[in-house]
PDB file of N, CA, C and O in Angstrom:
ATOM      1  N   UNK A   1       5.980   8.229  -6.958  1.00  0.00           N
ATOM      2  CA  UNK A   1       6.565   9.382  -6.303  1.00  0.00           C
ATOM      3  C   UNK A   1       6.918  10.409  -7.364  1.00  0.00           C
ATOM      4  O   UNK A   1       7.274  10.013  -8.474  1.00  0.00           O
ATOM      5  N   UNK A   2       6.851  11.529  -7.128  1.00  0.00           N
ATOM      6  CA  UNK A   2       6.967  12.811  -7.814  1.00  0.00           C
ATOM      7  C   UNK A   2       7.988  13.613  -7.664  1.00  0.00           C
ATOM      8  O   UNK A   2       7.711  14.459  -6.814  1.00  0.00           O
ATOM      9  N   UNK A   3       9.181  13.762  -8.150  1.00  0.00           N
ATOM     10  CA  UNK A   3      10.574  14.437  -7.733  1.00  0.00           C
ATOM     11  C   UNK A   3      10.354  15.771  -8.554  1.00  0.00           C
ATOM     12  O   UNK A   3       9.999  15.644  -9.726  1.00  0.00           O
ATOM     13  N   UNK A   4      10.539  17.072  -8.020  1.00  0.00           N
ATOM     14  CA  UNK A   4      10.606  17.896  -8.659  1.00  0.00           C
ATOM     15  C   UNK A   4      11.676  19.101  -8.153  1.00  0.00           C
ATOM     16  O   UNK A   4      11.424  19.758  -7.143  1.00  0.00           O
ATOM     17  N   UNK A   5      13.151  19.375  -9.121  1.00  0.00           N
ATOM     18  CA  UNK A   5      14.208  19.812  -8.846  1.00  0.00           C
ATOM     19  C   UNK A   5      14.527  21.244  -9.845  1.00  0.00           C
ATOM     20  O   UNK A   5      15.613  21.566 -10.327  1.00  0.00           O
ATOM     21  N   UNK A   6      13.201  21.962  -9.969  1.00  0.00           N
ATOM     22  CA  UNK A   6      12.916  23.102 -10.812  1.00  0.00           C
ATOM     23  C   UNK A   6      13.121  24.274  -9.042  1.00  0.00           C
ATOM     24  O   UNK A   6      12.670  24.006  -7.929  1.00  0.00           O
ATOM     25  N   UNK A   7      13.676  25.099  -9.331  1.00  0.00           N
ATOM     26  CA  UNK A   7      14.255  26.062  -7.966  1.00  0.00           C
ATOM     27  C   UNK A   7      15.391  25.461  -7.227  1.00  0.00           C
ATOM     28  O   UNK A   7      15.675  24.280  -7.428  1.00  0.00           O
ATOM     29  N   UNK A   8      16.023  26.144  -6.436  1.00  0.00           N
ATOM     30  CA  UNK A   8      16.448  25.724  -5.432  1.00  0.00           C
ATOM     31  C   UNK A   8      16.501  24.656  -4.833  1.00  0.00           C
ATOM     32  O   UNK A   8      17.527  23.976  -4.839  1.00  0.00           O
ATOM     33  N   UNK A   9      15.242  24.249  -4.105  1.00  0.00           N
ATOM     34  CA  UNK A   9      15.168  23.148  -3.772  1.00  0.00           C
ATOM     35  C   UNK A   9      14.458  21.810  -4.474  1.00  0.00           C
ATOM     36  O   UNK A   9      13.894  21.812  -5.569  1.00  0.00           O
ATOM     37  N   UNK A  10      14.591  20.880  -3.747  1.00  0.00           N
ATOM     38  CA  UNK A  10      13.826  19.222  -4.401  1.00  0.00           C
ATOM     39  C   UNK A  10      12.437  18.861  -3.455  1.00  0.00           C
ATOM     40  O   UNK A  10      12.415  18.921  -2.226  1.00  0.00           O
ATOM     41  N   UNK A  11      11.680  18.605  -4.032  1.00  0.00           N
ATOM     42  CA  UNK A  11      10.114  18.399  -3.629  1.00  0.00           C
ATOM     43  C   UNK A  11       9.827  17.195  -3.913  1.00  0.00           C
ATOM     44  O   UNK A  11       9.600  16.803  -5.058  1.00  0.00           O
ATOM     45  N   UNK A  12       9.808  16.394  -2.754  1.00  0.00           N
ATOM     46  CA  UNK A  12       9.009  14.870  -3.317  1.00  0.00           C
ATOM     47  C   UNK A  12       7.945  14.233  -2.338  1.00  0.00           C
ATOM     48  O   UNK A  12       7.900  13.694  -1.232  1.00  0.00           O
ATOM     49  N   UNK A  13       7.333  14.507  -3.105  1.00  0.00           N
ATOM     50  CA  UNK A  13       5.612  14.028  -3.213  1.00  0.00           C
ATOM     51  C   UNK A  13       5.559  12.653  -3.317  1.00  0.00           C
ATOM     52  O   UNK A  13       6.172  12.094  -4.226  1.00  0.00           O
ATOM     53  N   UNK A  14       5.061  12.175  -2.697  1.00  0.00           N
ATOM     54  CA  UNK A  14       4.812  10.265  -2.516  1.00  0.00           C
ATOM     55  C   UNK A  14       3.137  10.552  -2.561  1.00  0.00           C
ATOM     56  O   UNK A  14       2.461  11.280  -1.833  1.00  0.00           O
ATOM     57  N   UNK A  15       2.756   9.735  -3.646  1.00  0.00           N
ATOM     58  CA  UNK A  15       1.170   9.933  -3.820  1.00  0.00           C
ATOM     59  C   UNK A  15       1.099   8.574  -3.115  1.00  0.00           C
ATOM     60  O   UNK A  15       0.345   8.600  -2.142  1.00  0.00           O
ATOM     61  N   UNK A  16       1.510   7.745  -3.280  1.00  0.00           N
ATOM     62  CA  UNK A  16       1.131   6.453  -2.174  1.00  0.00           C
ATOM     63  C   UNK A  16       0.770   6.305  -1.019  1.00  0.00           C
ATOM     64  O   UNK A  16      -0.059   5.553  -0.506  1.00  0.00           O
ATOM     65  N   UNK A  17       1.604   7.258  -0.522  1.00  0.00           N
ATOM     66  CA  UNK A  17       1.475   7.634   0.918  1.00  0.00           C
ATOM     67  C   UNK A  17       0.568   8.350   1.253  1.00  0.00           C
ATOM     68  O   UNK A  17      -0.055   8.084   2.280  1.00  0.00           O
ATOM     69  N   UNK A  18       0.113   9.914   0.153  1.00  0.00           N
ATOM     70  CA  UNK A  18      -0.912  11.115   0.485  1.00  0.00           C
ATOM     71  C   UNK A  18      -2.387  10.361   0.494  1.00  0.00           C
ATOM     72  O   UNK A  18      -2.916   9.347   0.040  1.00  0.00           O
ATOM     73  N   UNK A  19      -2.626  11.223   1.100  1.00  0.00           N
ATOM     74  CA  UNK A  19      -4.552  11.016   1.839  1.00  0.00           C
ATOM     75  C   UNK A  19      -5.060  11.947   0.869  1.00  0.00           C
ATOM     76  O   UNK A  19      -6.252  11.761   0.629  1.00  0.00           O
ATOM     77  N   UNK A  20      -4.398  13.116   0.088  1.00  0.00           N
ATOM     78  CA  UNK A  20      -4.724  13.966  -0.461  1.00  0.00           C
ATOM     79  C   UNK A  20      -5.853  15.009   0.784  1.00  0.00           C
ATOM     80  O   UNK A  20      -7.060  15.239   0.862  1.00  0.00           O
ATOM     81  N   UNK A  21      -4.932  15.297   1.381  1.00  0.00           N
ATOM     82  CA  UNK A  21      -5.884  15.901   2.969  1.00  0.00           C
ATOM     83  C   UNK A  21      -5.503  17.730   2.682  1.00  0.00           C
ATOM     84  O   UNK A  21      -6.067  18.490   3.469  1.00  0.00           O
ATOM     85  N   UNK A  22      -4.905  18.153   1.976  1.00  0.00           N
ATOM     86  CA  UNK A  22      -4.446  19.401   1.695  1.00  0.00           C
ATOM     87  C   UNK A  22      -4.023  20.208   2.571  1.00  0.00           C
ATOM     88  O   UNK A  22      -4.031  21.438   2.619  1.00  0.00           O
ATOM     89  N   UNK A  23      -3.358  18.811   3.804  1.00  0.00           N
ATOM     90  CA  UNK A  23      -2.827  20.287   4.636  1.00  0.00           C
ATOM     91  C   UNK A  23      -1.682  20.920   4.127  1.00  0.00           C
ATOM     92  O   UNK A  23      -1.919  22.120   3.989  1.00  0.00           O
ATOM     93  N   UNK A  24      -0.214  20.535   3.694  1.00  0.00           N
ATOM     94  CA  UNK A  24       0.955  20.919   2.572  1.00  0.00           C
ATOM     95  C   UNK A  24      -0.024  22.321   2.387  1.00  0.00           C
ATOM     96  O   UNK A  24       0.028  23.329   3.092  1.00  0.00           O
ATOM     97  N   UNK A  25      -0.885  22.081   1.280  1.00  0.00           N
ATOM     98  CA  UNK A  25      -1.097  22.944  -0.019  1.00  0.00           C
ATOM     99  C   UNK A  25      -1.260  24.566   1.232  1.00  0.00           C
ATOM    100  O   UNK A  25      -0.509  25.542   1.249  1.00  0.00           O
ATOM    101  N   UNK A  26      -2.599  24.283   2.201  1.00  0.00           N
ATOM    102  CA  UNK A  26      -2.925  25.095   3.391  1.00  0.00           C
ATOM    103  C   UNK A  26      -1.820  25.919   4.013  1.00  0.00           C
ATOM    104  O   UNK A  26      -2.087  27.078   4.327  1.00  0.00           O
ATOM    105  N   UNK A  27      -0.448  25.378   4.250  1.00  0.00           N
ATOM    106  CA  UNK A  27       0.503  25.520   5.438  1.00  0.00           C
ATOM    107  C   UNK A  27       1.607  26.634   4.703  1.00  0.00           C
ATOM    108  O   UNK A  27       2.121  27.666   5.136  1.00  0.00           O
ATOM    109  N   UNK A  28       1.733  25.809   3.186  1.00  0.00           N
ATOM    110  CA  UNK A  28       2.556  26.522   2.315  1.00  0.00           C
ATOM    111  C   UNK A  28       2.674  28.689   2.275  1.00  0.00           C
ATOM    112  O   UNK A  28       1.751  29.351   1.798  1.00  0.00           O
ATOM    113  N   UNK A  29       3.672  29.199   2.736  1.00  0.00           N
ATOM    114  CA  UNK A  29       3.626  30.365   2.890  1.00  0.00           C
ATOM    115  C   UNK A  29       3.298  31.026   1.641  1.00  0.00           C
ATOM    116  O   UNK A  29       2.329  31.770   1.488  1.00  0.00           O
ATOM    117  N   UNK A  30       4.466  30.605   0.428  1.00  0.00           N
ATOM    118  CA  UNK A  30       4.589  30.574  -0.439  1.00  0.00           C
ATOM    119  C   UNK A  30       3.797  30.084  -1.827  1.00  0.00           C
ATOM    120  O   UNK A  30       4.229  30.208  -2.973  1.00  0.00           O
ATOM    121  N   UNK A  31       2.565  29.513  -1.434  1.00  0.00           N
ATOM    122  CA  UNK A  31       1.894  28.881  -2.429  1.00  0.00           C
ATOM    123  C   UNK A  31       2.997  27.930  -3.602  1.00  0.00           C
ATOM    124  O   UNK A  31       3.072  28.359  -4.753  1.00  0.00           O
ATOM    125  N   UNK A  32       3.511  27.121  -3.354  1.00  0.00           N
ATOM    126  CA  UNK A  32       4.483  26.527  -4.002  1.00  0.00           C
ATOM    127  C   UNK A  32       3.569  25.170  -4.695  1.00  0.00           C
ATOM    128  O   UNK A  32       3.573  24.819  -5.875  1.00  0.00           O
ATOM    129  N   UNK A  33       2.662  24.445  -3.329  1.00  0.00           N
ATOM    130  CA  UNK A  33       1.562  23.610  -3.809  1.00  0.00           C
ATOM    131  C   UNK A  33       0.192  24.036  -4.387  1.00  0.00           C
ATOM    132  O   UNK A  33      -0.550  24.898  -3.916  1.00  0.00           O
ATOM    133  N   UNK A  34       0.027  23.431  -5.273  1.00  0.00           N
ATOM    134  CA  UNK A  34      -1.306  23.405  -5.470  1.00  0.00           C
ATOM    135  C   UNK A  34      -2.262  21.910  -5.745  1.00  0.00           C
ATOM    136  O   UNK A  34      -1.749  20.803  -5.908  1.00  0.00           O
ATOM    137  N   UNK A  35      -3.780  22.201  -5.749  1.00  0.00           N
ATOM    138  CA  UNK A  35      -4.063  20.303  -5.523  1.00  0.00           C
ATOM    139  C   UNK A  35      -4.285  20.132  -7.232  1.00  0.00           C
ATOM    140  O   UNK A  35      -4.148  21.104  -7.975  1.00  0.00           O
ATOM    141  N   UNK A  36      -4.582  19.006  -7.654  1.00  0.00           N
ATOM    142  CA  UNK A  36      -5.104  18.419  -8.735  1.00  0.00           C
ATOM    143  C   UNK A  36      -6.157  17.987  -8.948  1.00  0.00           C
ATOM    144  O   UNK A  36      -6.666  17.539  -7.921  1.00  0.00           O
ATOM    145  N   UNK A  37      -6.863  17.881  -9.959  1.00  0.00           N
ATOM    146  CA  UNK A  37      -8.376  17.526 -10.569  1.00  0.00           C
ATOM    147  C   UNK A  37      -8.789  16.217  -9.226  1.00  0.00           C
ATOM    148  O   UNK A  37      -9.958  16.083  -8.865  1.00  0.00           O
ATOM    149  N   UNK A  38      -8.023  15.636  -8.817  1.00  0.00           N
ATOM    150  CA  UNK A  38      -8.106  14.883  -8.056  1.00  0.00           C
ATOM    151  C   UNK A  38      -7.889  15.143  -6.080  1.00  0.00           C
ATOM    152  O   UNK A  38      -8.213  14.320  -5.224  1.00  0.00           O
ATOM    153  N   UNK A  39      -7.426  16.156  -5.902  1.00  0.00           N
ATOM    154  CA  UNK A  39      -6.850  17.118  -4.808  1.00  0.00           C
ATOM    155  C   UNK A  39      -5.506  16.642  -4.158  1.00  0.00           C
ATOM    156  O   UNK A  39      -4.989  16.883  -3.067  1.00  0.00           O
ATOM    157  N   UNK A  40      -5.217  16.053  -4.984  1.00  0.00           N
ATOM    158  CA  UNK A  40      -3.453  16.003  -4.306  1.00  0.00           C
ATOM    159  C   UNK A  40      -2.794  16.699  -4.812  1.00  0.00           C
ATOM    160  O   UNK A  40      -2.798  17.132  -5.965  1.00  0.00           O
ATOM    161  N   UNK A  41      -1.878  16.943  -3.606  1.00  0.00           N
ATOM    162  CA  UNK A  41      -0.649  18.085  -4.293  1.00  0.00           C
ATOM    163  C   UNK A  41       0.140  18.174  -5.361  1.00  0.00           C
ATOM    164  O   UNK A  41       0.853  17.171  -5.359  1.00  0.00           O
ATOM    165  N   UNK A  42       0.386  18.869  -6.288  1.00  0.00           N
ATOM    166  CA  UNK A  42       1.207  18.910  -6.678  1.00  0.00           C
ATOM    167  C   UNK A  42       2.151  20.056  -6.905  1.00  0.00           C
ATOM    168  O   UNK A  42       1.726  21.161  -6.567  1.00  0.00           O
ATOM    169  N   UNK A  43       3.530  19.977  -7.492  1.00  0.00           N
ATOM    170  CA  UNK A  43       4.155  21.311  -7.116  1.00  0.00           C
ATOM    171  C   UNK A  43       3.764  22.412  -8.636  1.00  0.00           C
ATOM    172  O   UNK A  43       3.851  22.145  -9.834  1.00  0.00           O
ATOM    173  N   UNK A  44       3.414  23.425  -8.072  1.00  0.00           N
ATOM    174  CA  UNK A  44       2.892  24.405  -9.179  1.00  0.00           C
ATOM    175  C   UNK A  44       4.036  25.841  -8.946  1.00  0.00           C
ATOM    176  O   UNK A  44       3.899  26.769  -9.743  1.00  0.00           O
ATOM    177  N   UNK A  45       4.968  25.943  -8.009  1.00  0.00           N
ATOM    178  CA  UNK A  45       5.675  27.007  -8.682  1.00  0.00           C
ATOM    179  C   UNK A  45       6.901  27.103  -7.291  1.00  0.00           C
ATOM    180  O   UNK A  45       7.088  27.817  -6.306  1.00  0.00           O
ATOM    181  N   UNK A  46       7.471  26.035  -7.878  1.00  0.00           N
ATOM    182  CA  UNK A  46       8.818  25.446  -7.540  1.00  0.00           C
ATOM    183  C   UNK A  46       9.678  26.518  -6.742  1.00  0.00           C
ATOM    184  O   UNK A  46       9.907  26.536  -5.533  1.00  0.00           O
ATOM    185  N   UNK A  47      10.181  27.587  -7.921  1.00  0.00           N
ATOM    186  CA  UNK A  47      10.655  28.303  -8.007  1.00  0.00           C
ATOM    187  C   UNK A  47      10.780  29.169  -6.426  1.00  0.00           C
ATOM    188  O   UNK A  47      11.819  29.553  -5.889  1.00  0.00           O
ATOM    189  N   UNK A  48       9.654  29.283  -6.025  1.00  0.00           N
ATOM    190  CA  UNK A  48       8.762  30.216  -4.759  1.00  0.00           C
ATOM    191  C   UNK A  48       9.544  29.858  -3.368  1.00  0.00           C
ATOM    192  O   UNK A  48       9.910  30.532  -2.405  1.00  0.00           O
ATOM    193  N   UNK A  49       9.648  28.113  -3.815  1.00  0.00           N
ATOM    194  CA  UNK A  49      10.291  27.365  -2.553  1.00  0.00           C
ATOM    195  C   UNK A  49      11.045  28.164  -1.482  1.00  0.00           C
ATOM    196  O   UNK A  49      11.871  28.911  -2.006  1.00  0.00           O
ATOM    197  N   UNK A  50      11.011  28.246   0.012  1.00  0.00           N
ATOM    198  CA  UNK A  50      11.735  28.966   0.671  1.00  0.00           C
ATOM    199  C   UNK A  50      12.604  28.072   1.756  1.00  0.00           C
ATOM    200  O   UNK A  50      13.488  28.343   2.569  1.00  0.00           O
ATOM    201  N   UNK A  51      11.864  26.796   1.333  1.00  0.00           N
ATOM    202  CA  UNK A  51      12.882  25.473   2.539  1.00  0.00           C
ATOM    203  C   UNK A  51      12.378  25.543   4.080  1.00  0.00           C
ATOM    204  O   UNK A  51      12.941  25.129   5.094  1.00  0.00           O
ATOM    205  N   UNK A  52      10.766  26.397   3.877  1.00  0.00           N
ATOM    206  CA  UNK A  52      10.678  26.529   5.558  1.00  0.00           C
ATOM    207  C   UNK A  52       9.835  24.886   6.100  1.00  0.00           C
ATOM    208  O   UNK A  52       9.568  24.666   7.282  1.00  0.00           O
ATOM    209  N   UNK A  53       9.563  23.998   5.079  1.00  0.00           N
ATOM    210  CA  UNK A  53       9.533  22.596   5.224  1.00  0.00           C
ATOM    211  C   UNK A  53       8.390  22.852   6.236  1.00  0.00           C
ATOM    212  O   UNK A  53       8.364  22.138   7.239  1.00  0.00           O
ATOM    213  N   UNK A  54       7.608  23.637   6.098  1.00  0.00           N
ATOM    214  CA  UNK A  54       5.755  23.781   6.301  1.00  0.00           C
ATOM    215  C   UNK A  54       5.018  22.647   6.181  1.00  0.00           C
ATOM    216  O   UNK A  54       4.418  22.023   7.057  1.00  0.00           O
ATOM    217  N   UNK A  55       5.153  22.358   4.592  1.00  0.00           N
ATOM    218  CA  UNK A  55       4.835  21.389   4.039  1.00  0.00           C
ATOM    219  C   UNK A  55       4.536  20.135   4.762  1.00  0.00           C
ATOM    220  O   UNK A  55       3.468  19.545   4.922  1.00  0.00           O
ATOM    221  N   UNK A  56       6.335  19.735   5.359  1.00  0.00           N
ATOM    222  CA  UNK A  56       6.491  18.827   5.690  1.00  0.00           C
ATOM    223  C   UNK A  56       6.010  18.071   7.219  1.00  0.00           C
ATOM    224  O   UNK A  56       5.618  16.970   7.607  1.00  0.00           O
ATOM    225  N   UNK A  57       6.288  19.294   7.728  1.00  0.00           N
ATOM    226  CA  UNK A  57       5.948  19.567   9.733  1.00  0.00           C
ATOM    227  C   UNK A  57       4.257  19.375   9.602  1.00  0.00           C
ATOM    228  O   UNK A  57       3.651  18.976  10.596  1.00  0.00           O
ATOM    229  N   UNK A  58       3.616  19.631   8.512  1.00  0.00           N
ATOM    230  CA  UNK A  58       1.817  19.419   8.694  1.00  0.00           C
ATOM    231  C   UNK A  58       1.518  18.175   8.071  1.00  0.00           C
ATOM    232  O   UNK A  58       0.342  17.816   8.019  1.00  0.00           O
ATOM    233  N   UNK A  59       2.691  17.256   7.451  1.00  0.00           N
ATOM    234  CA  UNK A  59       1.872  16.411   6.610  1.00  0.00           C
ATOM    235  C   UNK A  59       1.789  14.868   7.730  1.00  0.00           C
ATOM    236  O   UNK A  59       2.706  14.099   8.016  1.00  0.00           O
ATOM    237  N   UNK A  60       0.588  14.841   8.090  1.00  0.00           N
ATOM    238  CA  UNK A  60       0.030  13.658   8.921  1.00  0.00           C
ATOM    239  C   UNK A  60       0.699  11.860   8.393  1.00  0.00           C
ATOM    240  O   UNK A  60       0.744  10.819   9.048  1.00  0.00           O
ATOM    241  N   UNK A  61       1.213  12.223   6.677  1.00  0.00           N
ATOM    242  CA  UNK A  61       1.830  10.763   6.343  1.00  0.00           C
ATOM    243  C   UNK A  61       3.008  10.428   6.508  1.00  0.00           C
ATOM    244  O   UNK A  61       3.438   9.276   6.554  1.00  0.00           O
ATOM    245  N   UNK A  62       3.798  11.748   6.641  1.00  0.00           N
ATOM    246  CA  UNK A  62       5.499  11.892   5.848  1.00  0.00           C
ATOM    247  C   UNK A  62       4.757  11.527   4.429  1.00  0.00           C
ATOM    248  O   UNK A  62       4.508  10.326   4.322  1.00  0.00           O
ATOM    249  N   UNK A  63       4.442  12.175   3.556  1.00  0.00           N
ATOM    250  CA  UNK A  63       4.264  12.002   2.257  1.00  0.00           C
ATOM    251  C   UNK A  63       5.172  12.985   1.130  1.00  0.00           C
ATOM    252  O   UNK A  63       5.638  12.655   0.040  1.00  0.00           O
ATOM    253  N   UNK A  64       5.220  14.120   1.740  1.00  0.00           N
ATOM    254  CA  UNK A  64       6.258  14.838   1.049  1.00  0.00           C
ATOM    255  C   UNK A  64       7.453  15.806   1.951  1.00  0.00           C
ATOM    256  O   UNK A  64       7.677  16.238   3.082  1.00  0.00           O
ATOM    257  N   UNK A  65       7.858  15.791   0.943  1.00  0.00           N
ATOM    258  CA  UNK A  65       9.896  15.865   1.483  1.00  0.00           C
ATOM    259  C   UNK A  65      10.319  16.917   0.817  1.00  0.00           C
ATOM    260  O   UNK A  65       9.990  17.015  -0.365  1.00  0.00           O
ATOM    261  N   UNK A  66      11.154  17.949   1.440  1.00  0.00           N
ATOM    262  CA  UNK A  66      11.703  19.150   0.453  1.00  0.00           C
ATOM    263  C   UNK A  66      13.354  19.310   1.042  1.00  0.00           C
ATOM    264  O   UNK A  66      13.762  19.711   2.132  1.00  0.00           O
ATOM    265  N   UNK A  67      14.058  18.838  -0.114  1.00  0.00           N
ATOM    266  CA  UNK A  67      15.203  18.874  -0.012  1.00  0.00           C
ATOM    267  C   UNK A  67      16.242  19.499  -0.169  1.00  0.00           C
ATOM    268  O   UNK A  67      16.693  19.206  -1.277  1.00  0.00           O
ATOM    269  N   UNK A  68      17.059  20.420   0.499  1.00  0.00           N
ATOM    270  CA  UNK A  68      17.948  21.788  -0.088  1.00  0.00           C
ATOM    271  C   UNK A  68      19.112  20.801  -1.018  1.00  0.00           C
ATOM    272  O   UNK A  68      19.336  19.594  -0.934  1.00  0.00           O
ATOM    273  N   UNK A  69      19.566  21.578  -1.680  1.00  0.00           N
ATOM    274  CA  UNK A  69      20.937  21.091  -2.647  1.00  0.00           C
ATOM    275  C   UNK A  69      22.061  20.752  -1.650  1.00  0.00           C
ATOM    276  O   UNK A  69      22.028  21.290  -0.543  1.00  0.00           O
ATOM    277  N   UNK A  70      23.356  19.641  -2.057  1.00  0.00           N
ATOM    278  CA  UNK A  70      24.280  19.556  -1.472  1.00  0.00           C
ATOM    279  C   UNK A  70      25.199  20.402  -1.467  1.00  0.00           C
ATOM    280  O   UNK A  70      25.598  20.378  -2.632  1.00  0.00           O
ATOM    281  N   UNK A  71      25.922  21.287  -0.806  1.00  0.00           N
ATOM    282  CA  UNK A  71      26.937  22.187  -1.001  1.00  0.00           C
ATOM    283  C   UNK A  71      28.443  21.698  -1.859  1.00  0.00           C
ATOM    284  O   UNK A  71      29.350  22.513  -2.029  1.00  0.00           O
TER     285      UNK A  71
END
């Protein structure tokens, strides 16, 4: 699994789980994903994150998770 806590929010990517099917990368408003030499996601610009959890609502595994900070 892949935790990434660069922006705002937390992004975690479970490659175990991904099909590497690129819907995430597709759905993303923000281009936050991008795929790898291999085509799974990974997070390429964190920062962008907007928490509209796109990502998450298209991904056919539950494979990745985007988490806002605790107040």
């Amino acid at each position: 699994m892949t935790v990434v806590e660069r922006g705002i929010y937390r992004i975690e990517l479970n490659r175990a789980l991904c099909k590497a099917c690129g819907l995430c990368i597709a759905w993303c408003p923000q281009q936050v994903l991008s795929a790898d030499a291999e085509a799974y996601p990974v997070v390429s610009n964190a920062a962008a994150c907007v928490n509209c959890k796109a990502c998450e609502r298209h991904c056919p595994d539950f494979a990745i998770e985007v988490i806002a900070p605790m107040a």
